[in-house]
DRENDOZA-943205 format. One record per residue: x, y, z of N, C-alpha, C in turn. Coordinates in nm, 3 decimals, always signed. Example, Ala and Ser with C-alpha at 12.3 -4.5 7.8 and 13.67 -1.06 7.14 Angstrom:
2
    n.xx    n.yy    n.zz   ca.xx   ca.yy   ca.zz    c.xx    c.yy    c.zz
  +1.319  -0.569  +0.780  +1.230  -0.450  +0.780  +1.320  -0.330  +0.780
  +1.285  -0.225  +0.708  +1.367  -0.106  +0.714  +1.290  +0.003  +0.787
***
This chain:
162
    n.xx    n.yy    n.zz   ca.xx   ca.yy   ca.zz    c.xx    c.yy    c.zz
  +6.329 -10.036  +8.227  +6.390  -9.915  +8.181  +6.532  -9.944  +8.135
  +6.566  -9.899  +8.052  +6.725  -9.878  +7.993  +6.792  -9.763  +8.025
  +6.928  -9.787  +8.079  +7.013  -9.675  +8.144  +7.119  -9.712  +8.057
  +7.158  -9.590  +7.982  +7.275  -9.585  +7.847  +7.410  -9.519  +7.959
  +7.501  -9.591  +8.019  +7.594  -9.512  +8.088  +7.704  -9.492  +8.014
  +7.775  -9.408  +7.941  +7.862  -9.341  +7.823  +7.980  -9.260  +7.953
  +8.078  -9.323  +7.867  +8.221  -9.260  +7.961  +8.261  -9.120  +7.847
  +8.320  -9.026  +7.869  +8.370  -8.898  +7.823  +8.429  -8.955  +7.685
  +8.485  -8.865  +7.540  +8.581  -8.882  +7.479  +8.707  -8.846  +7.566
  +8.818  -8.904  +7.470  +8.962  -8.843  +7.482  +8.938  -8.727  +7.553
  +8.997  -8.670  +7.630  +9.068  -8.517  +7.695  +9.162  -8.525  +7.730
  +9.193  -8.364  +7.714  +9.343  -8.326  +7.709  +9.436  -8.416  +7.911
  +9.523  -8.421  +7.868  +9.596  -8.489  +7.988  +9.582  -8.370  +8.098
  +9.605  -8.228  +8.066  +9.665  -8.138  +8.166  +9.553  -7.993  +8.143
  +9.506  -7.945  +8.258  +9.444  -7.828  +8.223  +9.435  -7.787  +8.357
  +9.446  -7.635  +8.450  +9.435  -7.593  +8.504  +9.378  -7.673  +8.670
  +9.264  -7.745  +8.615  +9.199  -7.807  +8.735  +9.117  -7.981  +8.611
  +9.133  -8.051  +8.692  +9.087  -8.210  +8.640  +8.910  -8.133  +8.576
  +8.837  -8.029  +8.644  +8.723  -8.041  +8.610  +8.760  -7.963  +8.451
  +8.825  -7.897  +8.451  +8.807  -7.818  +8.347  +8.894  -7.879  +8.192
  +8.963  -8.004  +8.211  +9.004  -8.047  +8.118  +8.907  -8.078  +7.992
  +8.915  -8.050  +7.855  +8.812  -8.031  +7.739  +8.893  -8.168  +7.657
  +8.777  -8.198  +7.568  +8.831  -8.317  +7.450  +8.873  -8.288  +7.391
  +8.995  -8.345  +7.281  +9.067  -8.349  +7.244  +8.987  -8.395  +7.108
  +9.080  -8.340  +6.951  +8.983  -8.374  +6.863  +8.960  -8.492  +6.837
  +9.057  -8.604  +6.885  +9.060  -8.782  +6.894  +8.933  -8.790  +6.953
  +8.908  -8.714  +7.084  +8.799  -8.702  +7.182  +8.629  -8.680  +7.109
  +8.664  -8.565  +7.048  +8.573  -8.554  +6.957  +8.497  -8.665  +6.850
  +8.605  -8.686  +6.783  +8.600  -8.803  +6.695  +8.527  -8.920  +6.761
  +8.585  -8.993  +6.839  +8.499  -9.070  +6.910  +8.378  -9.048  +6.953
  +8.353  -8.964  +7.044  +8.227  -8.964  +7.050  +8.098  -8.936  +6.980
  +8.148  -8.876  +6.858  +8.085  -8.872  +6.737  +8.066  -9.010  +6.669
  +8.139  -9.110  +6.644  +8.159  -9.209  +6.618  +8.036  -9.303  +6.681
  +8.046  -9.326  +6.800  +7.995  -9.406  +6.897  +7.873  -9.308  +6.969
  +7.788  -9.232  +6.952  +7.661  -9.171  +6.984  +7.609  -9.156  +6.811
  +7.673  -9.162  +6.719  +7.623  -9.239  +6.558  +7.568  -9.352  +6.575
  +7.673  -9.465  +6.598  +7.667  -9.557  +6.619  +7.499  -9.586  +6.762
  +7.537  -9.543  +6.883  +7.393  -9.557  +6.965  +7.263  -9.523  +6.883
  +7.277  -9.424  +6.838  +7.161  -9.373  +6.722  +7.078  -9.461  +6.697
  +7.157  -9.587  +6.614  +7.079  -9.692  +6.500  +7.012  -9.733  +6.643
  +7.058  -9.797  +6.749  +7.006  -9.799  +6.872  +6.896  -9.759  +6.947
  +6.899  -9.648  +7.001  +6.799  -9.552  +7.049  +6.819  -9.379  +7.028
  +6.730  -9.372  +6.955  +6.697  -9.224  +6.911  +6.653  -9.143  +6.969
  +6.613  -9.209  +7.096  +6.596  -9.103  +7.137  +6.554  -9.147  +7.334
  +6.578  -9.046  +7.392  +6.575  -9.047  +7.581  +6.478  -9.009  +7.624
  +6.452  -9.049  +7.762  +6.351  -8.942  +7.827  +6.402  -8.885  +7.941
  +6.514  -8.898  +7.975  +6.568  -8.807  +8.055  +6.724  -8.815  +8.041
  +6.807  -8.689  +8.046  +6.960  -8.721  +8.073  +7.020  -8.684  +8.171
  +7.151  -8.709  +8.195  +7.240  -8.691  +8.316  +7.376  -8.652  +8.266
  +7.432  -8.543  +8.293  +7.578  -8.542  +8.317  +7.666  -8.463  +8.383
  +7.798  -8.526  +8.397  +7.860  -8.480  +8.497  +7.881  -8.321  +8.472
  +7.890  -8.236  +8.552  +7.953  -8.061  +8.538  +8.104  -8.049  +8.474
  +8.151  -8.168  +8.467  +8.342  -8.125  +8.432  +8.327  -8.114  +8.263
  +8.359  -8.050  +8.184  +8.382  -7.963  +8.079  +8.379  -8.102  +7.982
  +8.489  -8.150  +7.983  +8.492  -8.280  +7.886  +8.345  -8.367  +7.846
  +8.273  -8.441  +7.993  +8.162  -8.483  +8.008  +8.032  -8.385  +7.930
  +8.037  -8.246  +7.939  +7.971  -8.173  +7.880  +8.009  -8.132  +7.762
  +8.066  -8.150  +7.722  +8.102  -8.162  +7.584  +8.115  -8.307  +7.493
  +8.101  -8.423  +7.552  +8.077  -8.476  +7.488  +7.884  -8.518  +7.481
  +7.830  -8.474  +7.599  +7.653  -8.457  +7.553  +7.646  -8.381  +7.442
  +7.693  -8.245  +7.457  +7.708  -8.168  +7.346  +7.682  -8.233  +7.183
  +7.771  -8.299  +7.193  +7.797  -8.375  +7.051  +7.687  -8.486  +7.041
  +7.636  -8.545  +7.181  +7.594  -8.666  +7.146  +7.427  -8.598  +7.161
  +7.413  -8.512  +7.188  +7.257  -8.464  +7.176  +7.222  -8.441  +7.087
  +7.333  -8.410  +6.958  +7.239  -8.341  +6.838  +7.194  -8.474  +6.762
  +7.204  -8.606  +6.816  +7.165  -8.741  +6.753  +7.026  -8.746  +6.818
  +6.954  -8.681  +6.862  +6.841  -8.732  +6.937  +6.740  -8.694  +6.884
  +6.667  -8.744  +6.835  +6.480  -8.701  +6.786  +6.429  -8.590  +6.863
  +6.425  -8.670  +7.015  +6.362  -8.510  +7.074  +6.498  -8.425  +7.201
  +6.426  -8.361  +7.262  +6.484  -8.269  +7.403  +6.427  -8.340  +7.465
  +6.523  -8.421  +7.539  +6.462  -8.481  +7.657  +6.521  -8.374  +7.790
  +6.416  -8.437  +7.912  +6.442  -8.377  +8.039  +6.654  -8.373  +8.065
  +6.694  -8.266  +8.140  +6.812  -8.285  +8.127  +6.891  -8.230  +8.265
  +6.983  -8.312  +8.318  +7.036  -8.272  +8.434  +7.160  -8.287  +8.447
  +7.234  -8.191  +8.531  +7.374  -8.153  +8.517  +7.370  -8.227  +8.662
  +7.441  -8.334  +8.687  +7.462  -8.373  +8.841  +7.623  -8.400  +8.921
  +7.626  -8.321  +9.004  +7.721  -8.372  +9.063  +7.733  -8.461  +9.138
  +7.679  -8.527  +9.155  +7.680  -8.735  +9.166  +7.794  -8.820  +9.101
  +7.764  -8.678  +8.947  +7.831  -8.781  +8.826  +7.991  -8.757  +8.788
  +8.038  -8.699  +8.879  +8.221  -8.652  +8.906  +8.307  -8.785  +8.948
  +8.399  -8.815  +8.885  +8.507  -8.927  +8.899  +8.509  -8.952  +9.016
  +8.480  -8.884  +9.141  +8.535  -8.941  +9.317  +8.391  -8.976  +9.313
  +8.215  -8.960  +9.283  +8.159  -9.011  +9.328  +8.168  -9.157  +9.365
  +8.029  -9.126  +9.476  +8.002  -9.223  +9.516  +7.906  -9.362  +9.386
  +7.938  -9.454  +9.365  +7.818  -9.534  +9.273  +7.706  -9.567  +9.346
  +7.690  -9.555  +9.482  +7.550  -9.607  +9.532  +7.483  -9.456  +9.557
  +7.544  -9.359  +9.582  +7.468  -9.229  +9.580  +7.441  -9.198  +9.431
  +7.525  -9.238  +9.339  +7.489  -9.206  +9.223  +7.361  -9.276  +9.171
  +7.399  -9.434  +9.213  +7.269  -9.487  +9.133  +7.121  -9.440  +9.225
  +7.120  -9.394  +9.328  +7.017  -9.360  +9.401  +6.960  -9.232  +9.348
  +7.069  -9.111  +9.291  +7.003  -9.037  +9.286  +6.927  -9.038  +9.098
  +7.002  -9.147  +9.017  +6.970  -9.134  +8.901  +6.833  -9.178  +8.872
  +6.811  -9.365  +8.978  +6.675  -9.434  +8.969  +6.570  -9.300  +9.077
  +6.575  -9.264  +9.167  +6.560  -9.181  +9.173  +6.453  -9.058  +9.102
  +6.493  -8.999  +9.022  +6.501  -8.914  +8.877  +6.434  -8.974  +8.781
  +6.403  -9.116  +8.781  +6.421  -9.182  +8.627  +6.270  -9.247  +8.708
  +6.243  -9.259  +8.799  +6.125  -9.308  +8.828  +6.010  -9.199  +8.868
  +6.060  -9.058  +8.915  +5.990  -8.989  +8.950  +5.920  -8.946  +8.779
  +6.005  -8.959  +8.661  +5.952  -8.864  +8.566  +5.867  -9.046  +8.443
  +5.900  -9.108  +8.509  +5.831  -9.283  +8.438  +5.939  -9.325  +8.305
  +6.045  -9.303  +8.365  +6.153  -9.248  +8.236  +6.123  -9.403  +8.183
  +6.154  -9.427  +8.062  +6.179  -9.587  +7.989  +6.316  -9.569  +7.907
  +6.375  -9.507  +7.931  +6.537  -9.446  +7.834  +6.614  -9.328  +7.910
  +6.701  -9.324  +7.958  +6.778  -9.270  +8.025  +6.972  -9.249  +7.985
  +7.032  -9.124  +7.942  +7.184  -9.154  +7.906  +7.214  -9.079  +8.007
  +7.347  -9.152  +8.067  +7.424  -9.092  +8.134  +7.539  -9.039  +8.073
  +7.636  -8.913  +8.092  +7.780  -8.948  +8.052  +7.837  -8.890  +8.180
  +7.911  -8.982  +8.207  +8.052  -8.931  +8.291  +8.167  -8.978  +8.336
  +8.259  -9.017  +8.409  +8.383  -9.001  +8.426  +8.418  -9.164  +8.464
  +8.581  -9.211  +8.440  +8.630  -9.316  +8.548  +8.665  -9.264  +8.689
  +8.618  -9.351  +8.768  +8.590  -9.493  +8.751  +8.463  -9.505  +8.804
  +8.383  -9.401  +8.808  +8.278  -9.358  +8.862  +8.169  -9.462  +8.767
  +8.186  -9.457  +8.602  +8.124  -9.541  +8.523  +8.080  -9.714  +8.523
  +8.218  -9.747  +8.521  +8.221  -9.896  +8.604  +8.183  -9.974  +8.747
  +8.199  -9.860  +8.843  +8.169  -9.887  +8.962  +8.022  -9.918  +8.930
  +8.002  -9.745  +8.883  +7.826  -9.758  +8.866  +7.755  -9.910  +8.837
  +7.779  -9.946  +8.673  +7.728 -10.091  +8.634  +7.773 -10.172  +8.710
  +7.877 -10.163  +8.768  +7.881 -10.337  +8.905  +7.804 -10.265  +8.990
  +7.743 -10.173  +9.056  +7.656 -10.170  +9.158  +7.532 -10.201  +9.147
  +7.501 -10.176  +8.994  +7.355 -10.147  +8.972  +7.330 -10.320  +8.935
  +7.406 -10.383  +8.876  +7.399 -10.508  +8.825  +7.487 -10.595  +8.950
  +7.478 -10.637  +9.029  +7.499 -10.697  +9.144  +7.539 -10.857  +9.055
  +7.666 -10.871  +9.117  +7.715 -10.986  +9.035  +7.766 -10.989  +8.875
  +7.789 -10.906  +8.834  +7.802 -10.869  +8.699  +7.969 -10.816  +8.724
  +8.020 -10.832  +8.588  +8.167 -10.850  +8.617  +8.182 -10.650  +8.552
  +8.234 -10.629  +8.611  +8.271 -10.441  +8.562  +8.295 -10.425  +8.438
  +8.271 -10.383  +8.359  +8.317 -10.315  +8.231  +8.453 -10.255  +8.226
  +8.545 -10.260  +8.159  +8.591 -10.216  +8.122  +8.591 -10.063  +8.005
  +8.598  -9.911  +8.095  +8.552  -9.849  +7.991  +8.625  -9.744  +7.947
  +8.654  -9.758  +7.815  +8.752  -9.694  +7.785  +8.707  -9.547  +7.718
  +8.760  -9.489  +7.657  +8.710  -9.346  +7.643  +8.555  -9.351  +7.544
  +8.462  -9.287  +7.538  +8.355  -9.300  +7.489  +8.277  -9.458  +7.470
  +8.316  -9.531  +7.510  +8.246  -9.653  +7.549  +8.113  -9.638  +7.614
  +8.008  -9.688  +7.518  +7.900  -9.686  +7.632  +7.819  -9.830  +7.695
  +7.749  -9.867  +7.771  +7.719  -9.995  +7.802  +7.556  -9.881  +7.854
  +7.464 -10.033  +7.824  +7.326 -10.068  +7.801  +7.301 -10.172  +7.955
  +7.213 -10.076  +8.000  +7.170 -10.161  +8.161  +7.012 -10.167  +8.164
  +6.944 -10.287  +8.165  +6.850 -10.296  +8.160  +6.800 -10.295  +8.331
  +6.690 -10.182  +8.385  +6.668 -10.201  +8.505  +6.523 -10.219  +8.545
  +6.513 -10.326  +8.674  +6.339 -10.278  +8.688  +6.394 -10.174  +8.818
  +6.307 -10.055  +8.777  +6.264  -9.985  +8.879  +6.202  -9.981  +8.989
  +6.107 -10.137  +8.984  +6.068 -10.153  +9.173  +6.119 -10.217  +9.240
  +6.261 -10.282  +9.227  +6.336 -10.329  +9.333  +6.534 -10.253  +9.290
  +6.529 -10.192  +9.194  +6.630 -10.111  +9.183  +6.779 -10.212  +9.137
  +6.743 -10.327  +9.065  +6.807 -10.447  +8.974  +6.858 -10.437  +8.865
  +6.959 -10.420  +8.808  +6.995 -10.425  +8.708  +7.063 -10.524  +8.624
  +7.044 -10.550  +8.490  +7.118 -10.676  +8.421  +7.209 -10.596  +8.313
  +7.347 -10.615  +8.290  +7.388 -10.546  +8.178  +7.383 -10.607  +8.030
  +7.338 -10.530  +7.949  +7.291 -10.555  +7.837  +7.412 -10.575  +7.713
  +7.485 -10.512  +7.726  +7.539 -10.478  +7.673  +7.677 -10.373  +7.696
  +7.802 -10.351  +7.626  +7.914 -10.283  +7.674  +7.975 -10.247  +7.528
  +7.982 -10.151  +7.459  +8.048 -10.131  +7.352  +8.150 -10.010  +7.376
  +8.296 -10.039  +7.303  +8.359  -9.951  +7.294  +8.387  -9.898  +7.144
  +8.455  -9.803  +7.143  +8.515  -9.723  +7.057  +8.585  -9.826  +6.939
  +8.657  -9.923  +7.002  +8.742  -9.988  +6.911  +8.666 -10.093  +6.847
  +8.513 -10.154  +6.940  +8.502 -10.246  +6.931  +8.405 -10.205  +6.756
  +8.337 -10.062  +6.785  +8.189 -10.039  +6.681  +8.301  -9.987  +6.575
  +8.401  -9.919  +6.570  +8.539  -9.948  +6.431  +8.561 -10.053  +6.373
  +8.611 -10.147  +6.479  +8.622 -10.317  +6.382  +8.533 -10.344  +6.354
  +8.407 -10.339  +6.354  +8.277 -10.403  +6.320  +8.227 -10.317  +6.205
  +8.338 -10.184  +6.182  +8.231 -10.147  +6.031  +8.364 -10.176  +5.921
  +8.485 -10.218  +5.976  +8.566 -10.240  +5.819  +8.604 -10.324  +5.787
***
């Protein structure tokens, strides 16, 4: 199975409460950019995940209307910046095995993102992830293993088209 884990665009620095901070149109931009870019990739999921904080949901927002179909879809609070990464990855494989998922996107928060891929990929050096960056985790589902596939950022799928 492939687990697409995607960090938020840009958001604003300051808003009432950390959950409720929204993207910024830089924010926007990016993740438009880079869920284009996943597209040529995979077109499409069989199940998604994301965090409840405003930003994170707004950038699915943007990155859903790239998808062939409606896949299964879940709002989790697992997926909030203080989670835990081993409750997270438990409850995602979890989810992703009960429904026979073979494609799975996550989006949500630092440092919750990075932790995640060093947990799931045991021995694998953390990603670095910067705003809308997403990284490609290839997992088997009967011993709960992951290899990372891949890590692309924002800056990196820009230099590569000019």
């Amino acid at each position: 199975m492939k687990l697409y884990i995607m960090r938020h665009g840009q958001a604003q620095p300051i808003a009432p409460t950390d959950k409720e901070r929204a993207l910024t149109e830089v924010g926007r931009q990016q993740t438009t950019i880079m869920t284009t870019w996943l597209a040529k990739h995979q077109r499409a999921f069989d199940i998604t995940f994301v965090s409840p904080y405003v930003r994170a949901q707004q950038t699915y927002e943007i990155a859903q209307q790239m998808f062939e179909n409606k896949p299964q879809h879940h709002v989790l609070e697992e997926l909030t910046p203080e989670s835990s990464p081993e409750s997270c990855g438990d409850a995602l494989l979890a989810y992703c095995a009960q429904v026979g998922a073979s494609s799975a996107l996550v989006v949500s928060h630092l440092p919750l993102v990075g932790l995640l891929v060093a947990d799931l990929c045991k021995g694998a050096m953390m990603p670095s992830f910067t705003t809308s960056s997403i990284a490609c985790v290839e997992l088997d589902l009967d011993n709960w293993q992951g290899q990372l596939l891949w890590h692309e950022s924002y800056q990196d799928v820009i230099s590569s088209t000019i």
